[in-house]
C-alpha positions as CSV (number, residue, x, y, z in Angstrom):
1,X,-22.3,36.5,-38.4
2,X,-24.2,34.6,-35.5
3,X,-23.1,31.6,-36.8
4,X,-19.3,32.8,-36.8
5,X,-19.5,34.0,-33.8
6,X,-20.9,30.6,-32.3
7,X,-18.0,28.7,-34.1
8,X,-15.6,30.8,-32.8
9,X,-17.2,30.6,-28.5
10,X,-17.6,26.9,-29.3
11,X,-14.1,26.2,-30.8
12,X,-12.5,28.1,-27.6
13,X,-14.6,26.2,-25.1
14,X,-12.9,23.1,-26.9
15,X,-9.9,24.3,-27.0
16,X,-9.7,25.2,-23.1
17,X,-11.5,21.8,-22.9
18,X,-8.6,19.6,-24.4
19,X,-5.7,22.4,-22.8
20,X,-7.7,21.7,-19.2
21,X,-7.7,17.4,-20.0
22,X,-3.8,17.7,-21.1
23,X,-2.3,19.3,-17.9
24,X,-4.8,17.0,-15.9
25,X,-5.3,19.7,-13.7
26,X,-7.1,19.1,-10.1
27,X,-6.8,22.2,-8.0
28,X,-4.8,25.5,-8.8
29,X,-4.6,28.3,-6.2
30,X,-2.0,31.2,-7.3
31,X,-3.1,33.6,-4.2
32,X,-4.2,36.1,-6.4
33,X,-7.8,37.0,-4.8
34,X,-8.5,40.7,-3.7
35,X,-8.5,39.4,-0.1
36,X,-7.6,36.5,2.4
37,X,-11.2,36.1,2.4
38,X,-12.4,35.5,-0.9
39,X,-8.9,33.0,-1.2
40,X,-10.8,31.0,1.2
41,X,-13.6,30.6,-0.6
42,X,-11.2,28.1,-3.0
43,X,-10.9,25.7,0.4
44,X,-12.5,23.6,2.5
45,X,-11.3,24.4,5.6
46,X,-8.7,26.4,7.5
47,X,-7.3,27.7,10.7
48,X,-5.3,30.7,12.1
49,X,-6.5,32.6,8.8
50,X,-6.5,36.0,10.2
51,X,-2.9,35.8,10.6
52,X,-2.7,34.9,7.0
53,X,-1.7,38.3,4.6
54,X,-0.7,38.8,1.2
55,X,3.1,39.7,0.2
56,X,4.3,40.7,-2.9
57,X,7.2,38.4,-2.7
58,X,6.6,35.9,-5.5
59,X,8.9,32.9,-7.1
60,X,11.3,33.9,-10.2
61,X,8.8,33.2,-13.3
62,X,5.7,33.4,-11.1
63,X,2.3,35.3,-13.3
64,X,1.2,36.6,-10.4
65,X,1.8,39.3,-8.0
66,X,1.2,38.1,-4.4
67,X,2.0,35.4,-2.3
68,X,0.4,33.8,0.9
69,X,2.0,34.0,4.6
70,X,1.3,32.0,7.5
71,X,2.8,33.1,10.6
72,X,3.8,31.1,13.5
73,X,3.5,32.9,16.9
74,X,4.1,31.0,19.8
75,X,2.3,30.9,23.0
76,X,-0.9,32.1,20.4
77,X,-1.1,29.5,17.9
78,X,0.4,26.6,15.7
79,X,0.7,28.2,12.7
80,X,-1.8,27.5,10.2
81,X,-3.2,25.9,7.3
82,X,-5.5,25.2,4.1
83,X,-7.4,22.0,3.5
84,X,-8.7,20.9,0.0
85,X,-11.1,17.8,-0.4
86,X,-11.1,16.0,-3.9
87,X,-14.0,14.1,-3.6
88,X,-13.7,12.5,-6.7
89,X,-10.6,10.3,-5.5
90,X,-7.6,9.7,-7.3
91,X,-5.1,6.8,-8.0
92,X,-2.2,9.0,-8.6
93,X,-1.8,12.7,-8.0
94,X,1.5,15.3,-8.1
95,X,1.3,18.3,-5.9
96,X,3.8,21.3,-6.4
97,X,4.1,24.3,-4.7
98,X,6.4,27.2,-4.5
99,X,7.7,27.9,-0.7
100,X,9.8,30.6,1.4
101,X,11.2,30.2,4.9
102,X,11.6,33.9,5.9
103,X,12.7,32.6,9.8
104,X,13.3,29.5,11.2
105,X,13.7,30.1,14.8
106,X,11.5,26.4,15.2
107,X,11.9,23.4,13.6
108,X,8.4,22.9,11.9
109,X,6.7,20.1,13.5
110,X,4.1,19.0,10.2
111,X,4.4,20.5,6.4
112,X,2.3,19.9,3.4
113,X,0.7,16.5,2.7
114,X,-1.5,14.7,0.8
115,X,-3.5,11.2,0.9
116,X,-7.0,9.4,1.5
117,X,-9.8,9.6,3.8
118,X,-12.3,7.0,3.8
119,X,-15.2,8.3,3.8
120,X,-14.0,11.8,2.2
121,X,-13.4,14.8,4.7
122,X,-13.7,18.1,4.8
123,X,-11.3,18.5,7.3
124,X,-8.4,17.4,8.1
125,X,-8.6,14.4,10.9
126,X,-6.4,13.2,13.8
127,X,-5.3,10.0,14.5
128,X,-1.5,10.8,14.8
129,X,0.1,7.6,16.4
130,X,-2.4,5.4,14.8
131,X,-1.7,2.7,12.3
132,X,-3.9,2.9,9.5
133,X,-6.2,-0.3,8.3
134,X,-6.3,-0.3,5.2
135,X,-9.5,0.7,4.1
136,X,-9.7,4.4,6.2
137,X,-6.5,6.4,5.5
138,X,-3.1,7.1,4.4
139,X,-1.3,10.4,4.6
140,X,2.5,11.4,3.2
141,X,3.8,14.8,4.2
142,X,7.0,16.3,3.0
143,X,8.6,17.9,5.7
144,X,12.0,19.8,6.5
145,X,12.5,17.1,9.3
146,X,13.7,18.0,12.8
147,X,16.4,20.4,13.7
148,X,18.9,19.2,10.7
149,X,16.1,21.0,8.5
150,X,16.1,18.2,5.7
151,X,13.7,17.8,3.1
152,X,12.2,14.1,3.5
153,X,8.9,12.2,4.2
154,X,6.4,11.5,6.9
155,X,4.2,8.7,6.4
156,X,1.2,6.7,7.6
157,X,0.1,3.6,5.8
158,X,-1.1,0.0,6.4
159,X,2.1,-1.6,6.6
160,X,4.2,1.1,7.9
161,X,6.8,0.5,11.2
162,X,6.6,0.7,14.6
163,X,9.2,2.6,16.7
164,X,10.7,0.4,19.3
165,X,7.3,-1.3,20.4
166,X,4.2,-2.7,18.1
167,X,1.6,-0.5,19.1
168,X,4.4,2.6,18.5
169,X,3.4,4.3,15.4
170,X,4.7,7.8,14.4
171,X,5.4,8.7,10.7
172,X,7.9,6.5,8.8
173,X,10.5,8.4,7.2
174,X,13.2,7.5,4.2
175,X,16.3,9.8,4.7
176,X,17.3,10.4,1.1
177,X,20.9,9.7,0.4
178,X,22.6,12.5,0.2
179,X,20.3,14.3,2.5
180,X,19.0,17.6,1.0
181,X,19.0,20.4,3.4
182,X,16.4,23.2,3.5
183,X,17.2,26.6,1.9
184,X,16.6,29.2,4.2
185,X,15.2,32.9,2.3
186,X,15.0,31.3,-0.8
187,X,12.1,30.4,-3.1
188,X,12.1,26.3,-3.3
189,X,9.6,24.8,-5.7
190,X,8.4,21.5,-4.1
191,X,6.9,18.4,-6.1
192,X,5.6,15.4,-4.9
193,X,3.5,12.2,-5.8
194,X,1.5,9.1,-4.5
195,X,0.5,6.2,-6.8
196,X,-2.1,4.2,-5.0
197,X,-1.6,0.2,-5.2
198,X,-2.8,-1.5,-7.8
199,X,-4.5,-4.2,-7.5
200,X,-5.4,-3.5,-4.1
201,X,-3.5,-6.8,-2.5
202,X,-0.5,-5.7,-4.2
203,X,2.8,-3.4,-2.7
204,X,3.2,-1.6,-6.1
205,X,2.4,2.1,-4.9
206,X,4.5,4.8,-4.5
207,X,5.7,8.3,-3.7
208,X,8.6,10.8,-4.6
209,X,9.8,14.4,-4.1
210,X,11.6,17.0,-6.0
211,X,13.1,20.0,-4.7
212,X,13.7,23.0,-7.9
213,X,13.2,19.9,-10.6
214,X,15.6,17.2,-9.4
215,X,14.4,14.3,-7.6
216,X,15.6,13.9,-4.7
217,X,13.8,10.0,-4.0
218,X,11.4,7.7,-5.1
219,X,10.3,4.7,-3.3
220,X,8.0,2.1,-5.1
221,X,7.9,-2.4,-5.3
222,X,12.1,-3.0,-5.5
223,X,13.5,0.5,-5.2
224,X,15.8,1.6,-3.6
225,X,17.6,-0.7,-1.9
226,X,18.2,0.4,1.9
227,X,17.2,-1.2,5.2
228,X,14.6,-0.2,8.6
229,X,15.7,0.8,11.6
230,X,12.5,0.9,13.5
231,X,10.3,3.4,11.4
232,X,12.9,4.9,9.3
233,X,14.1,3.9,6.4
234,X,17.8,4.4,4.9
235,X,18.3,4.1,1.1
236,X,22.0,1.8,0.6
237,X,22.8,0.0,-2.3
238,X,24.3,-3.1,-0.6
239,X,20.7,-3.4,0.9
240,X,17.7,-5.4,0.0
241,X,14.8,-3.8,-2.2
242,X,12.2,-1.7,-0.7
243,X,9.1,-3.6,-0.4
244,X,6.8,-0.9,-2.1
245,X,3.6,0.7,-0.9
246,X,0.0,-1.1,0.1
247,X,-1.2,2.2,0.4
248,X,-4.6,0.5,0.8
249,X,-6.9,-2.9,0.9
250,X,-9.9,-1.4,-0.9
251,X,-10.4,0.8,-4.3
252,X,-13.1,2.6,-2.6
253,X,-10.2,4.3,-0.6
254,X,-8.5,6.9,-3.1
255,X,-6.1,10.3,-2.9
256,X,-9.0,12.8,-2.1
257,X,-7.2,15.4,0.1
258,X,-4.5,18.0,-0.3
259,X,-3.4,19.9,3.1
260,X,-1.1,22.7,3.2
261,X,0.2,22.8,6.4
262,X,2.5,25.0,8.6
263,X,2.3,23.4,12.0
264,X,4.5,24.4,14.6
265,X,4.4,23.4,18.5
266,X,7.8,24.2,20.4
267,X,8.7,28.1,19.8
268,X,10.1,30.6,22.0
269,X,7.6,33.4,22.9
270,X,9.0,36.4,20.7
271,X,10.3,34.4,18.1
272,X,7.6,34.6,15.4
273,X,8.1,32.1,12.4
274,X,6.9,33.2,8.5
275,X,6.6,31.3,6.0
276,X,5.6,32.0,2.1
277,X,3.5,29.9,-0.4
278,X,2.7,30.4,-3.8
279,X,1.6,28.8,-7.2
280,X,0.3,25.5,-5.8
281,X,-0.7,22.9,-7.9
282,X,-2.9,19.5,-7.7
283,X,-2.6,17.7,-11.0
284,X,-2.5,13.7,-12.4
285,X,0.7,14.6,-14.2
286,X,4.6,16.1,-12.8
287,X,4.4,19.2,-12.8
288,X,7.7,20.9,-11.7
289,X,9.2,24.3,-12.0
290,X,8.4,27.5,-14.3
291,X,10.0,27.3,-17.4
């Protein structure tokens, strides 16, 4: 009977072993802890967390029965956020996440992002305006940029463009064609990837987004065609190839750092922002929408 028994524990274990290896699973958080408190505990850092509650408003499909909201209140604060180190590093990662825009009084000033610190942090660093060298950082967010509210990048890497003057560096962006706009009071499920470059001389990495399952753009060595103007980048097909992504100049520096962001600078006092998140997901694989 023992010996049944065993079999049986030791033939789950494997089982959840191989189930675990298949998704390629990195970090889950579904936001269904008991309190904001113990949620924290599945982070490594955070800010503004005591205006953080739980809402039973979940996604269509969701398992669960609560979602997170981050409030923006200005003339208080800037929102808030949760910060998630993978030490391990990475050479390609997909995040998806499940998001609600209750208000949208502001335009939201930084989203969601993902990318490499070298050495790993625990908590999200600065340099905004920076160019990165090579062999410290990158960062991608995806953003509902500016007042249009579209869904597109913001980027930091090595090789990324100045704006107007060569020590001018903001994040790049790459306007998808059609542009996408944000769904106001709507779940959206959100995926996006980085695929670091490979050898580490090479422009071979890249990133892409979709919004509820369909791509929306992906940008690697050759595709799309478009053109710069300054720091932003505009997909056309009568255009030369994109050059692709030197995320990097060393393997040491890797994807070891998910950030989910609601950062918001230029409100109106009385006009408090919300925001929902649910069912996010770190993995090595797409991931995409409940089916």
């Amino acid at each position: 009977m023992f010996l049944k028994t065993l079999t049986t524990v030791s033939v789950f274990f494997i089982s959840c072993s191989i189930l675990v290896q298949k998704s390629g699973m990195v970090f889950q958080e579904d936001f269904e802890a008991s309190s904001v408190q113990e949620m924290l505990l599945n982070w490594d850092d955070s800010d503004n967390t005591g205006k953080m509650i739980f809402t039973s408003d979940v996604p269509e499909g969701s398992k669960g029965k609560q979602s997170l909201m981050m409030t923006y209140t200005p003339g208080s604060d800037n929102g808030g956020y949760l910060y998630k180190t993978l030490p391990e590093g990475y050479d390609t990662l997909y995040a998806r996440f499940y998001v609600k825009f209750i208000t949208s009084y502001s335009k939201v000033h930084h989203f969601v992002k993902m990318g490499g610190n070298n050495p790993p942090s625990k908590w999200p660093l600065g340099n905004a305006g920076v160019k990165p060298k090579g062999d410290d950082r990158f960062i991608t967010g995806i953003e509902p940029i500016g007042d249009a509210w579209s869904w597109d990048f913001y980027t930091y890497w090595m090789n990324m463009r100045g704006y107007a003057d060569p020590n001018y560096f903001w994040g790049n962006t790459f306007n998808p064609d059609p542009p996408l706009k944000v769904e106001q009071g709507k779940w959206i499920c959100v995926d996006f990837m980085m695929k670091m470059n490979d050898p580490v001389d090479a422009l071979n990495g890249e990133q892409a987004f979709w919004i509820n399952g369909r791509k929306v753009i992906h940008l690697g060595q050759g595709f799309p065609n478009g053109h710069w103007v300054w720091d932003r980048f505009y997909p056309a097909p009568d255009s030369t190839a994109f050059e692709g992504f030197q995320w990097r100049n060393t393997d040491v520096l890797k994807l070891n750092f998910f950030w989910l962001s609601y950062y918001m600078t230029d409100g109106i006092p009385g006009q408090i922002d919300k925001v929902l998140f649910d069912d996010v997901m770190v993995a090595t694989e797409y991931i995409g929408p409940f089916k």
